[in-house]
Each structure stands twice: as C-alpha cells, then as structure tokens.
N, C-alpha and C positions, 0 to 999 in steps of 0.2 A: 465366438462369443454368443452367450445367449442371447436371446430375445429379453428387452428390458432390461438391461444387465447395466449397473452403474459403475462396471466398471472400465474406466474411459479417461484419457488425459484429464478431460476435461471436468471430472470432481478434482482436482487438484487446485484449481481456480482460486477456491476458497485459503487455503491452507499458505497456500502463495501470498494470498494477498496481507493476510495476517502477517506471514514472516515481514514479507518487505513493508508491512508497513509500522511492526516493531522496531526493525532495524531504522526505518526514515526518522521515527522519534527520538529514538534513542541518538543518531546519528545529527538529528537538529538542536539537542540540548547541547551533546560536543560539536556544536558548528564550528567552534574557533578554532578546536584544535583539527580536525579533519575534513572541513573546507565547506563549502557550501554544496559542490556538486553531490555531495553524497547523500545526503538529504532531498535533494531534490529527485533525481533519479531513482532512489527508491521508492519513493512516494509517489511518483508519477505511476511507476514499474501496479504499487499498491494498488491504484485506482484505476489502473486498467484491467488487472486483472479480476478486482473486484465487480467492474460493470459488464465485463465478461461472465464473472458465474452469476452474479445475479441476472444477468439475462438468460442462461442456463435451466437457473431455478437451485441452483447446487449447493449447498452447505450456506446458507442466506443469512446462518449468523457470523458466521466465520467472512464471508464477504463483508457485509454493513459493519463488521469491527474494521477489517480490514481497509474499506473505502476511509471510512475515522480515520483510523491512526494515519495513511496518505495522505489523504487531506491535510491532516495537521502537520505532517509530515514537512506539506510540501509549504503552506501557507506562514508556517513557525517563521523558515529564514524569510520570506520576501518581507514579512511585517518586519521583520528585525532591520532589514535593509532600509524599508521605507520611513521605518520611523527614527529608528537612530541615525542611518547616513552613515552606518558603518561600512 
C-alpha cells in the first residue's frame, strides 16, 4: 500500500454504520414482529462502529447518520418498554 493510501478496513466504518443502523430502524418499527433483540443489536453494532470512524476521521457523514439511526435504533424499543409496559 501506498503511502496515505485510504485504502484500509477501516473506511468501511462509515458505510457499516449506516447499514446497521437502517436495518436497527427499520427493525424497531417491526419490533413486534421480530423481537426486540434485533433492534437492539444492530443499533448498538451502528454506534460502535460509527464512534469508530468518527474517531478515524473517515466518511463523517455516513458516521453521524449512522450514530442517528443507532441511536434511534436502539432507544425506539427501550421507550417503547418503559413507557407502555409492553
């Protein structure tokens, strides 16, 4: 590899973080039908990876969407637990 060369696992950070944290959203609207773990895990999966390339410096929009939708990801079901008692 060259010198400065971005190309490296670690741009992938971003692109990660996005997928899984589409799938967490997507995944905490069908909470009922496909459980809670799934949402959570992805979401978690989202915000690590995203604090990962943001500390990187690597694809920063694709991170900070990514941390978002995790975050929301993960926070959708526990509100849903805490407030409804479902």
């Amino acid at each position: 590899m060259a010198a400065g060369s971005a190309d490296s696992p670690a741009t992938l950070y971003g692109p990660a973080s996005l997928t899984f944290g589409a799938v967490a959203v997507i995944a905490a609207v069908f909470a009922g039908f496909v459980g809670m773990a799934i949402p959570l895990l992805f979401g978690s999966l989202a915000v690590t990876f995203a604090l990962l390339g943001l500390a990187r410096r690597l694809n920063r929009g694709q991170c900070v969407t990514g941390l978002a939708l995790g975050a929301l990801g993960v926070l959708y079901p526990v509100f849903l637990v805490t407030v409804l008692g479902v």
